[in-house]
Every structure is written in structure tokens, then in C-alpha cells.
Phi, psi and omega in degrees: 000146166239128180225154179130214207219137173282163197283345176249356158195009167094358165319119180291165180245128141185147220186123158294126168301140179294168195294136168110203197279165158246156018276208196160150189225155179232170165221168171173160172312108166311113196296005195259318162238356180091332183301159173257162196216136173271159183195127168274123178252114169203155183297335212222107158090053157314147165194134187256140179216179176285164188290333183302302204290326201298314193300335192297311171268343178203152178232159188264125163260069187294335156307350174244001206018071183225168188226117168254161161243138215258022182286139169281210163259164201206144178253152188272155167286150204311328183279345160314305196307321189275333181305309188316303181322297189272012200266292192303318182249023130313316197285321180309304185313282166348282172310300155299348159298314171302341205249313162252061173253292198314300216274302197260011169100315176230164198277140181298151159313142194046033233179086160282341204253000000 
């Protein structure tokens, strides 16, 4: 669901995602102002925008009917990287303890989680 205001005048919003997968995009008239406003249908970050801010970010292909998106890539910061890091070898730790409690029935020594 997206609740809130459209982007071009402060209109209230609110609009149900289509049937299928996400994300997924509409375009449509405002009922409030006529402009058209673009709308991201997604579980996580819905977002409605003006047609200007949407071409600014993505781009549209009506011969193919696809939308990429032109955000650029942004690199994290070292302290992103290191969280990140010790996160990936947690979850390792982790995952191979689950794996051999699958195959042999029990848990390594010290692999309470």
C-alpha cells in the first residue's frame, strides 16, 4: 500500500499494489491536479513521484515495456564494510553449525545458536 500525498500538490494518496510480484510501476493522472505521477508498488519503500523526478531516475522503455533504474551505485563506507563483514562471518559461522546438527544429528561444541 502507499498512503500519504501525491508529489505534485500534496493531494491525499492511497492506492493497493497490483496483483503478482513486486516491485511494479503505474503511472497515472492525479486525481487531484492532473499531473502525471509515477508510483513504485513495492513491499519495503513504495514511492510516489512527479514524472519529472521519476524520468530523472529511471528509465523508461515503452517498446519493451521495462523500467531500469539509473540510481547510481553508491559505495559504503568502511565502517558499513566492516559491520558488514563481521555480520557475513557470523552468519557463516552459524549456517555451518546448522548444517552439521543436519547431516550428523548434533551440534559442534560451541554453537549454542
Amino acid at each position: 500500500m502507499i498512503f500519504g500525498s501525491y508529489p505534485c500538490c500534496d493531494g491525499a494518496l492511497s492506492l493497493a499494489p497490483p496483483e503478482g510480484d513486486l516491485p511494479k510501476y503505474g503511472k497515472e493522472a492525479c486525481p487531484h491536479c492532473g499531473a502525471t505521477v509515477w508510483h513504485r508498488f513495492a513491499r519495503l519503500d513504495p514511492e510516489s513521484f512527479t514524472e519529472e523526478q521519476f524520468l530523472e531516475r529511471y528509465r523508461v522503455d515503452e517498446a519493451t515495456n521495462t523500467i531500469a533504474d539509473m540510481a547510481p551505485y553508491v559505495e559504503p563506507s568502511p565502517e558499513i564494510k566492516a559491520l558488514l563483514d563481521d555480520v557475513q562471518k557470523r552468519l557463516a559461522v552459524v549456517l555451518e553449525a546448522d548444517f552439521v546438527e543436519l547431516l550428523t544429528g548434533q551440534r559442534p561444541k560451541g554453537e549454542d545458536q
